[in-house]
C-alpha positions as a Python dict, from the first residue, in 0.01 Angstrom:
ca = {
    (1, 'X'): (0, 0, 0),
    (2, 'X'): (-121, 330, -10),
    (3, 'X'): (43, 642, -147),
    (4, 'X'): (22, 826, 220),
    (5, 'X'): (167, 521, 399),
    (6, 'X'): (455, 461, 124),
    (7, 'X'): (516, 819, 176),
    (8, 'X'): (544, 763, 541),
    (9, 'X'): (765, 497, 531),
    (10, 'X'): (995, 662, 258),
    (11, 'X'): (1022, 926, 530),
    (12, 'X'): (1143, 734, 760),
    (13, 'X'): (1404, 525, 587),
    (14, 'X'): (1534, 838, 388),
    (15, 'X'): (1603, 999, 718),
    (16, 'X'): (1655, 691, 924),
    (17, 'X'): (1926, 540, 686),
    (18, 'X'): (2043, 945, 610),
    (19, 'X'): (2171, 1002, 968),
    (20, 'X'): (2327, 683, 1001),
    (21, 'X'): (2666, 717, 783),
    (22, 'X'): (2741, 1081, 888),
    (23, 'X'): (2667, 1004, 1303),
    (24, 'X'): (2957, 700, 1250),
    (25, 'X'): (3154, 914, 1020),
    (26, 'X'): (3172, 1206, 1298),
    (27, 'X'): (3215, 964, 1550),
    (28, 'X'): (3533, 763, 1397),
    (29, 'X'): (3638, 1119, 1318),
    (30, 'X'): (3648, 1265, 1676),
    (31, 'X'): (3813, 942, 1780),
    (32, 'X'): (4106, 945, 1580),
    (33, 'X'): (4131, 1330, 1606),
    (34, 'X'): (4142, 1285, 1982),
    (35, 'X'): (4393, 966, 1933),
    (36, 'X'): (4627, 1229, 1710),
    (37, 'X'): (4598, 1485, 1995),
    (38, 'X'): (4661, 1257, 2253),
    (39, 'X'): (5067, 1131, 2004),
    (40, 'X'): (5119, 1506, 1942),
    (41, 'X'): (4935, 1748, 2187),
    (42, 'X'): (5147, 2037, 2022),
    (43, 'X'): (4916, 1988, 1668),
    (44, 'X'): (4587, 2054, 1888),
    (45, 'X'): (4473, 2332, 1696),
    (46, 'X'): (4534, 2220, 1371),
    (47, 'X'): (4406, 1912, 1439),
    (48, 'X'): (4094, 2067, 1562),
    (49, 'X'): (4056, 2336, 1321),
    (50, 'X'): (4037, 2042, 1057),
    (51, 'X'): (3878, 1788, 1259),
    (52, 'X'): (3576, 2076, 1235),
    (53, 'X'): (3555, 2134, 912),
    (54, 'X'): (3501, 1763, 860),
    (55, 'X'): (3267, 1761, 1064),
    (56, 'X'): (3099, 2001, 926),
    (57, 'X'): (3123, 1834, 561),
    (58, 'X'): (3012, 1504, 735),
    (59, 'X'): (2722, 1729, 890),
    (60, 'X'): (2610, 1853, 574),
    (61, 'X'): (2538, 1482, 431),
    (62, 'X'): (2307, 1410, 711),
    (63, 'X'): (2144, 1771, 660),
    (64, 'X'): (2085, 1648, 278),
    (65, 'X'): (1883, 1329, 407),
    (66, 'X'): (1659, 1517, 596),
    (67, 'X'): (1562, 1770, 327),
    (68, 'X'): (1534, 1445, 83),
    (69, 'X'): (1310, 1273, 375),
    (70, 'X'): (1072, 1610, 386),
    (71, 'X'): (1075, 1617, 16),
    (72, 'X'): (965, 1258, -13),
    (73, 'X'): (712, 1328, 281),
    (74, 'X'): (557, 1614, 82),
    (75, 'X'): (571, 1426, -191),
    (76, 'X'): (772, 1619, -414),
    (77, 'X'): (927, 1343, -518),
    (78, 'X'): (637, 1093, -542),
    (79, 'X'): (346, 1164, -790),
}
């Protein structure tokens, strides 16, 4: 295989496989944030204000992958 085409495909696993855990971790989070709203709609916004900032902690992991896929892609991380 050649360097270019294992860089490639690095790539695209790196950010492939990157996005996957944080898109199902958001999505099971919204779910059961919704589900909490919908026993106690007097907790909305504190449910909300925290079901944000795990998203954005969740958002940050797939943000990681990406600059790990470029790196790899660049081949910063391949000599």
């Amino acid at each position: 295989m050649e360097l270019e085409s294992a860089k490639t495909l690095g790539m695209a696993l790196a950010a492939g496989l990157g996005v996957i855990g944080p898109g199902v971790g958001i999505g099971v989070l919204v779910g059961h944030a919704l589900e909490a709203i919908g026993r106690n709609p007097d907790a909305q916004g504190k449910i909300m204000t925290t079901m944000f900032i795990g998203i954005a902690f969740t958002e940050a992991l797939a943000i990681l992958a990406l600059v790990f896929a470029v790196l790899v892609a660049n081949g910063a991380l391949i000599k």
